[in-house]
C-alpha positions in Angstrom: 0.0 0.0 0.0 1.0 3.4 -0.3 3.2 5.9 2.0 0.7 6.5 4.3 0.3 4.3 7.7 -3.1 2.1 7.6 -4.5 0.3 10.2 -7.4 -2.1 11.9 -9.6 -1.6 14.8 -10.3 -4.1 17.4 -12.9 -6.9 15.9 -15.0 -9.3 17.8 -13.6 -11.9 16.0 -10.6 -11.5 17.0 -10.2 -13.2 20.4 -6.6 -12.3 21.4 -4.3 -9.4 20.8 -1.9 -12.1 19.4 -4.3 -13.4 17.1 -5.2 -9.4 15.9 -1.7 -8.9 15.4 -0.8 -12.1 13.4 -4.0 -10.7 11.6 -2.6 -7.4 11.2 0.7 -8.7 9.7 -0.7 -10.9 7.3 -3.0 -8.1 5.7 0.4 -5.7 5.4 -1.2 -3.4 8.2 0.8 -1.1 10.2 -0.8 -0.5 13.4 -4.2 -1.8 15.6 -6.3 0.3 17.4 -7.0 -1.1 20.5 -10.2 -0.4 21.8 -10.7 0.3 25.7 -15.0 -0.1 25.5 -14.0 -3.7 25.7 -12.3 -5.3 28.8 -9.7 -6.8 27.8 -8.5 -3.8 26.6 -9.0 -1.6 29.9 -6.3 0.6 31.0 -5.4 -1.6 34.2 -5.2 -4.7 31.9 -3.0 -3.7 29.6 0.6 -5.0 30.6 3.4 -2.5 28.6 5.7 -5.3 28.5 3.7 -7.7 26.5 2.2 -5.0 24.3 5.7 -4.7 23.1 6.5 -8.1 22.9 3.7 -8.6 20.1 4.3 -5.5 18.6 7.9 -6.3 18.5 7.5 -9.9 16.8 4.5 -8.8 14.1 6.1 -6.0 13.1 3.6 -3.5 14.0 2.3 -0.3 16.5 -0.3 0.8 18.1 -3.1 3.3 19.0 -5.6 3.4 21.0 -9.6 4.0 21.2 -10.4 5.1 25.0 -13.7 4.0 25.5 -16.8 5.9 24.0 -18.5 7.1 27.3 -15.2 9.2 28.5 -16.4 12.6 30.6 -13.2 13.8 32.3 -15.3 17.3 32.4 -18.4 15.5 34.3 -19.7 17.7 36.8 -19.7 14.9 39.5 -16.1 15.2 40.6 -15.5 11.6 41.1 -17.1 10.7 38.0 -15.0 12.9 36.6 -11.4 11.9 38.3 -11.8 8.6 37.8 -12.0 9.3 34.1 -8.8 11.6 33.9 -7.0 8.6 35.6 -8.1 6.6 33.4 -6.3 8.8 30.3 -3.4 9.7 32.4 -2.7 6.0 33.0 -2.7 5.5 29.2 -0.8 8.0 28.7 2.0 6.5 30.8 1.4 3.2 28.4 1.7 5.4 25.3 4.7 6.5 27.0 6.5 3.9 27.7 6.0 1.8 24.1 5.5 5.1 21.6 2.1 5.0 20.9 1.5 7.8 19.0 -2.3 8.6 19.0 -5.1 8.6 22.2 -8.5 8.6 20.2 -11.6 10.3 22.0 -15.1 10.9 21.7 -16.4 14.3 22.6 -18.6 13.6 25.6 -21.8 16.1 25.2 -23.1 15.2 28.5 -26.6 15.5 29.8 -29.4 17.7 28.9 -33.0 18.8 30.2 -35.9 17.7 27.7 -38.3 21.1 28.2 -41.9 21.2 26.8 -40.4 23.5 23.7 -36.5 22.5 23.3 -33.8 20.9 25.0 -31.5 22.3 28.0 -27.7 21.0 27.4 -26.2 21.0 31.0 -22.7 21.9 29.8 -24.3 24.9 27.8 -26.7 25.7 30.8 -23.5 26.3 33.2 -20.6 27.6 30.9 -18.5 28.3 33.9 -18.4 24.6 35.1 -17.8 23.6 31.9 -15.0 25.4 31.2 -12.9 25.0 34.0 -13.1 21.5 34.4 -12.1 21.1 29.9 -9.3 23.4 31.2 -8.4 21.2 34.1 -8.2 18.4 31.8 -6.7 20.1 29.0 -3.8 20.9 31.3 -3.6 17.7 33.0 -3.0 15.8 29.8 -0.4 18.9 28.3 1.7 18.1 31.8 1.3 14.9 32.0 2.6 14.0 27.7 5.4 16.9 28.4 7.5 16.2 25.3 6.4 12.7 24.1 5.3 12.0 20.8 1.4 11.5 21.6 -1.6 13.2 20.4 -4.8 12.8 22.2 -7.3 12.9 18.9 -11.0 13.7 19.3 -12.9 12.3 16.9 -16.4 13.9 15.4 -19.5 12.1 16.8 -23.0 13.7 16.5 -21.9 15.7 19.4 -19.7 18.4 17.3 -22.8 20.0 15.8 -23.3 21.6 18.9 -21.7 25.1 19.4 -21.0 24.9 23.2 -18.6 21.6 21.7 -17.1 23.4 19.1 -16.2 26.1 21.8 -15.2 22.9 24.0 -12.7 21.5 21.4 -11.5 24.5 20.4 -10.1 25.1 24.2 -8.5 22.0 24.0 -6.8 22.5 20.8 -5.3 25.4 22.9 -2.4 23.0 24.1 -0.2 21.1 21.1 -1.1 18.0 22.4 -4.5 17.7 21.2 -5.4 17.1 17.5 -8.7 15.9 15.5 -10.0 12.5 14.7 -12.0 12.4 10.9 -14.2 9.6 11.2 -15.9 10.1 7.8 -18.7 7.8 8.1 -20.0 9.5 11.4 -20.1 12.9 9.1 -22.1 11.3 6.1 -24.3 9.7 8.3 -25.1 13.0 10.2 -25.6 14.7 6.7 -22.2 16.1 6.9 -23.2 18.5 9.5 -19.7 17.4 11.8 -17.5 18.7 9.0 -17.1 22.3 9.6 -15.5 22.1 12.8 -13.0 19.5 11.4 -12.4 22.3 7.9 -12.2 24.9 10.8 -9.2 23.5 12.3 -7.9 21.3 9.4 -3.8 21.9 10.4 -4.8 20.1 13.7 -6.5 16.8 11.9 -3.5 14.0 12.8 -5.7 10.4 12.4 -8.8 9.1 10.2 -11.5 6.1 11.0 -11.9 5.5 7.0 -15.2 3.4 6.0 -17.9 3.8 3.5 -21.1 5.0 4.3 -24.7 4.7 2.4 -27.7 6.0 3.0 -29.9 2.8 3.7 -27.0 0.8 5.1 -25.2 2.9 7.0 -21.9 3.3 8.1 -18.7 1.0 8.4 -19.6 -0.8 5.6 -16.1 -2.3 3.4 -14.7 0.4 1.2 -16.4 0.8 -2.3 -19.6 -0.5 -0.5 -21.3 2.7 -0.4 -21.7 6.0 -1.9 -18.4 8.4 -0.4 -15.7 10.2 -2.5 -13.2 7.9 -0.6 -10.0 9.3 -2.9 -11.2 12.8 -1.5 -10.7 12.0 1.6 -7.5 10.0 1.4 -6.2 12.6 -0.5 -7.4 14.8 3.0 -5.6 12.3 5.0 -2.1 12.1 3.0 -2.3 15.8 2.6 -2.1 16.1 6.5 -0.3 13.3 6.8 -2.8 11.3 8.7 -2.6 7.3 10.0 -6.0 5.8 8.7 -8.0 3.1 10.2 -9.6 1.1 8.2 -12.8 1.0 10.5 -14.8 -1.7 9.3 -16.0 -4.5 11.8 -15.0 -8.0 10.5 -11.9 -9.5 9.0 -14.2 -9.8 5.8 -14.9 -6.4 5.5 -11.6 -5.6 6.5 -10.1 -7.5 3.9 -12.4 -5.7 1.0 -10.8 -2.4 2.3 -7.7 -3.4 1.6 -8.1 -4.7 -1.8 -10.1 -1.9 -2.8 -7.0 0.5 -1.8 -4.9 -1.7 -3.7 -7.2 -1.6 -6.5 -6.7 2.4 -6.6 -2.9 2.2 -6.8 -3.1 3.8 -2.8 
């Protein structure tokens, strides 16, 4: 494949991280992205030593997906620190085996359902809201120092939401934060998640690349569905981006793969 580093998520199917690897070397993948929603893949179970050991013997990295439901800006304090321990104690993995990108979802929190709109909590008290992104923000910039790591947030339905865009925008304050381009999250939300990703384009580091049509959905097998996909590769190589290849079984996977080949990528 071409210059540009390509990668798999974590599949089901895949039982072990020595089996994903073996997997990931036999498709000519660079790099897995493990994902912490699942448990064997939870910060405290993830031992640096043999991370590198199976990294070491199929030729490949890593990156990683912290799980979907992150809030280290929750307004229960707690709630809240148990999260940022969460990502500082992956950052002290990434540390210690260079892995180079922390993917994140944009938690929108909670919101009041009124008889005429609804109330987002984090919009309701700006103050809160701010301090504790800042908190975080600076927590993660201290905690990274010098390293090689970006923590990546990628667009989910939440970036349509201005007090978000205000959100990510104070994160992308400190150097190490970046953006995540998940393309089949923006087609499937009728593109509505790419302005904040065109806003702050020379901070996009990492892509989740999968096709997307209308009546099927998203993380179908490349050439599946109905996206520009050379448009956006050409986005990714532009800004020198690693790309998963986000589909969800080794079938699909595989299609990706040949249809990159297929286009000379």
């Amino acid at each position: 494949m071409c210059d540009m580093d390509f990668g798999m998520p974590t599949l089901l199917e895949t039982k072990s991280l020595e089996v994903c690897a073996a997997l990931c070397h036999e498709l000519g993948l660079a790099f897995i992205e493990l994902n912490m929603d699942l448990p064997e893949y939870q910060a405290d179970m993830l031992d640096p030593s043999q991370l590198s050991d199976i990294a070491g013997r199929f030729g490949i990295y890593y990156t990683i997906h912290l799980e979907d439901t992150a809030s280290p800006w929750d307004f229960n304090n707690h709630i809240a620190a148990a999260y940022i321990e969460t990502v500082l104690q992956t950052i002290r993995i990434a540390k210690r085996i260079s892995i180079p990108v922390l993917n994140m979802h944009f938690h929108q929190g909670e919101y009041f359902t009124l008889p005429e709109r609804k109330v987002y909590l984090f919009k309701e008290y700006p103050y809160e809201y701010r301090q504790k992104l800042i908190a975080f923000r600076d927590t993660c910039k201290a905690a990274i120092g010098n390293a090689d790591i970006k923590i990546c947030i990628e667009n989910t339905r939440s970036f349509q939401l201005d007090y978000v865009e205000e959100g990510i925008s104070l994160l992308l304050e400190s150097p190490v934060f970046g953006l995540t381009f998940d393309i089949g999250h923006n087609a499937g939300n009728n593109f509505q998640q790419q302005p904040v990703i065109e806003h702050n384009i020379n901070r996009l580091h990492h892509m989740h690349l999968h096709d997307y049509e209308r009546t099927h959905g998203d993380h179908l097998p490349l050439g599946e569905g109905e996206l520009d996909l050379l448009k956006y590769l050409h986005i990714a190589k532009t800004h020198n981006c690693r790309v998963v290849l986000e589909t969800k079984t080794i079938a699909g996977l595989k299609e990706s793969i040949e249809w990159i080949k297929s286009k000379g990528r």
